[in-house]
ZAPAKE-29058 format. One line per 8 residues: their letters; for each residue x, y, z of C-alpha. Coordinates in nm, 3 decimals. Example, Ala and Ser with C-alpha at 12.3 -4.5 7.8 and 13.67 -1.06 7.14 Angstrom:
<nodes>
AS	1.230/-0.450/0.780; 1.367/-0.106/0.714;
</nodes>
This chain:
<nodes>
XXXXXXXX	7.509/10.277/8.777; 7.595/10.480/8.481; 8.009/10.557/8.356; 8.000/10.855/8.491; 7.888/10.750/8.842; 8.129/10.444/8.860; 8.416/10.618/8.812; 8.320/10.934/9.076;
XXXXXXXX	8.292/10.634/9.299; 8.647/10.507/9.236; 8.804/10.878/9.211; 8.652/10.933/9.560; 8.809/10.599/9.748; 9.165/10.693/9.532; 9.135/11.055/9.624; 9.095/10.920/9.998;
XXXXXXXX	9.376/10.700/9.963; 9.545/10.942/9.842; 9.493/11.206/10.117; 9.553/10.902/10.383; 9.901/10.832/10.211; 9.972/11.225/10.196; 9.929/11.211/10.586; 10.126/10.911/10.641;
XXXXXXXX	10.482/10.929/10.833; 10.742/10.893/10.523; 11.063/10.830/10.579; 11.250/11.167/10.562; 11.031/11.229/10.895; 11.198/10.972/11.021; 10.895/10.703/11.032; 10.970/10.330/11.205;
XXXXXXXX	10.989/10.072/10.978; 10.652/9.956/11.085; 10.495/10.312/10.983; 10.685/10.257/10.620; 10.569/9.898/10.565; 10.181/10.049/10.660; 10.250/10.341/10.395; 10.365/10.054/10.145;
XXXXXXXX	10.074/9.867/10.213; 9.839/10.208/10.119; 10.071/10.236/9.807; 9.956/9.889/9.737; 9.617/9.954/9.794; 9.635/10.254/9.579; 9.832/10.035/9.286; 9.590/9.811/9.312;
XXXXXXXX	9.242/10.026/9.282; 9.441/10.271/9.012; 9.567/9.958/8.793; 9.182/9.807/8.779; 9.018/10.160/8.731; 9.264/10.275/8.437; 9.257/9.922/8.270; 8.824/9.947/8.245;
XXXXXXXX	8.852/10.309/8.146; 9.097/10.173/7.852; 8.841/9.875/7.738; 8.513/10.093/7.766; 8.508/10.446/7.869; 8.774/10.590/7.632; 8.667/10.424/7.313; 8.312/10.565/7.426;
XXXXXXXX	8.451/10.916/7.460; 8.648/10.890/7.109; 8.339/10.740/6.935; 8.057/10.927/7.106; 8.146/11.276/7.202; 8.204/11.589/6.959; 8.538/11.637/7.005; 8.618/11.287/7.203;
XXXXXXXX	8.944/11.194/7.079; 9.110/11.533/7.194; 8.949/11.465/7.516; 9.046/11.092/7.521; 9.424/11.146/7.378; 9.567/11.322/7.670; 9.356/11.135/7.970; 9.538/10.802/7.760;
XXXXXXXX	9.850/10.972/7.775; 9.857/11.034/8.141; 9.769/10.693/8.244; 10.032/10.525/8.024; 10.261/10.740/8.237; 10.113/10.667/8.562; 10.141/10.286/8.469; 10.548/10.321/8.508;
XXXXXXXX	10.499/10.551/8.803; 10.246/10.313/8.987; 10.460/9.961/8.858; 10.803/10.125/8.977; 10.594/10.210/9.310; 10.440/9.841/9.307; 10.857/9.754/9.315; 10.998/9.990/9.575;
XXXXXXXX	11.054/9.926/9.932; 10.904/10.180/10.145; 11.266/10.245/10.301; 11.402/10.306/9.929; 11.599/10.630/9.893; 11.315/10.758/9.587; 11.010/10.623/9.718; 10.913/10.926/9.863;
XXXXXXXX	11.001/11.140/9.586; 10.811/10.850/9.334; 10.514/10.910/9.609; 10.456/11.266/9.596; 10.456/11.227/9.168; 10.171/11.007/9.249; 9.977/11.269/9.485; 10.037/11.523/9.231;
XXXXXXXX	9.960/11.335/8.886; 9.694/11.152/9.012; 9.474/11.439/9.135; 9.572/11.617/8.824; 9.409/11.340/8.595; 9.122/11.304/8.835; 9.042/11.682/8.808; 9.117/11.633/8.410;
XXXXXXXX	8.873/11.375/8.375; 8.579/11.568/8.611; 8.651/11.900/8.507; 8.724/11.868/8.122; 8.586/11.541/8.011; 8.306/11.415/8.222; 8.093/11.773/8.094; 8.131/11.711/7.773;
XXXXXXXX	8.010/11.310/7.802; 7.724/11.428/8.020; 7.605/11.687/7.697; 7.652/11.424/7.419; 7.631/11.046/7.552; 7.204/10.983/7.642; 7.168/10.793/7.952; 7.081/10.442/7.853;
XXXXXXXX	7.461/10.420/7.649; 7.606/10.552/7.994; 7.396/10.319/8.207; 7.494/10.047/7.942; 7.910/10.115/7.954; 7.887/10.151/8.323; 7.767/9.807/8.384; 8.035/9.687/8.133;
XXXXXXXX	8.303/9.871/8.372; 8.186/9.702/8.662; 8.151/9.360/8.519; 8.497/9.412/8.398; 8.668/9.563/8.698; 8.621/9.245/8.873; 8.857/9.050/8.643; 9.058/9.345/8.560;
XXXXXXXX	9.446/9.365/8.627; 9.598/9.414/9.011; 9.893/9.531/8.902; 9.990/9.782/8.595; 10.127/9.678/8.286; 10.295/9.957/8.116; 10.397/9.766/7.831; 10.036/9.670/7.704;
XXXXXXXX	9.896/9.914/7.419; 9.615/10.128/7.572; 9.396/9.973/7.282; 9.014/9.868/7.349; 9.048/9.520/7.209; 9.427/9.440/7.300; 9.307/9.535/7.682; 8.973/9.359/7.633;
XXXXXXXX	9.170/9.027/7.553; 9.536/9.084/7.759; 9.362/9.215/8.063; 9.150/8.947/8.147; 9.438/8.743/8.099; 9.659/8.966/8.281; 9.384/9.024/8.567; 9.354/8.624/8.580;
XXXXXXXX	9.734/8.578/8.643; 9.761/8.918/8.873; 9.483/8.762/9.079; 9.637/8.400/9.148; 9.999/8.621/9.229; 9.825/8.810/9.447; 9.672/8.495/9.583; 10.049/8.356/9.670;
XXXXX	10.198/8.613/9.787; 9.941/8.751/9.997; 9.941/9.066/9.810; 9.663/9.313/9.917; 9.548/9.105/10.219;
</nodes>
């Protein structure tokens, strides 16, 4: 499966998340505490798929984009930008209770910003790969970003650099010990 593809394939199960969490009872409707927890649980879900997908993008696809395309680093720089951001929104969400008096507020910045990057990347960025990267190089980083998302990070990490190598070497590290956490505390299950 080529970049391109394996990333349309993780926008589409976030942008369904993101529509299922969007329909979910929050708690200025007044939702039980058993229709927060499930809307936590989705939030999870969401932190989850969101930290693995940005942390692959960060090792392979950007440095790709910077290196490869005409114009890649003015494509790259802002797409960067906005997931450095998301990685406070989506840890601070990864923190919250479902009950807490922001979580809602925290959850419709992540409806918002994350189909804004989504359309970002389709829209603006995925064109201009598609016109200068051949097919082979985007079959090639494709299978990279899948080998990688399975021992990527579970959670995010807003303090690590956004640098190829430095996420090369701390997330498998950090994807290692976010795994056997997980593993503990049932997290994701």
């Amino acid at each position: 499966m080529d970049a391109i593809e394996f990333l349309r394939e993780d926008h589409r199960k976030v942008l369904a998340m993101l529509d299922r969490l969007q329909a979910a009872p929050a708690a200025r409707d007044g939702a039980s505490d058993e229709l927060l927890e499930a809307r936590k649980s989705l939030v999870t879900e969401i932190v989850i798929a969101e930290s693995q997908h940005e942390a692959v993008e960060e090792q392979y696809f950007w440095p790709m984009v910077r290196k490869e395309v005409p114009g890649g680093e003015g494509l790259a720089g802002p797409a960067v930008d906005q997931e450095a951001a998301a990685k406070y929104l989506l840890d601070a969400l990864d923190k919250a209770a479902a009950n807490q008096s922001d979580f809602d507020e925290m959850v419709e910045r992540l409806l918002h910003d994350g189909r804004k990057h989504i359309r970002y990347e389709q829209d603006e960025v995925w064109p201009e790969v598609r016109a200068a990267v051949g097919a082979d190089r985007l079959g090639e980083v494709g299978e990279q970003m899948a080998a990688a998302k399975k021992k990527a990070p579970t959670r995010p990490h807003p303090g690590t650099p956004p640098a190829p190598a430095v996420q090369k070497i701390m997330g498998r590290a950090a994807g290692l010990i976010d795994r056997l956490r997980d593993g503990i505390s049932g997290r994701g299950e």
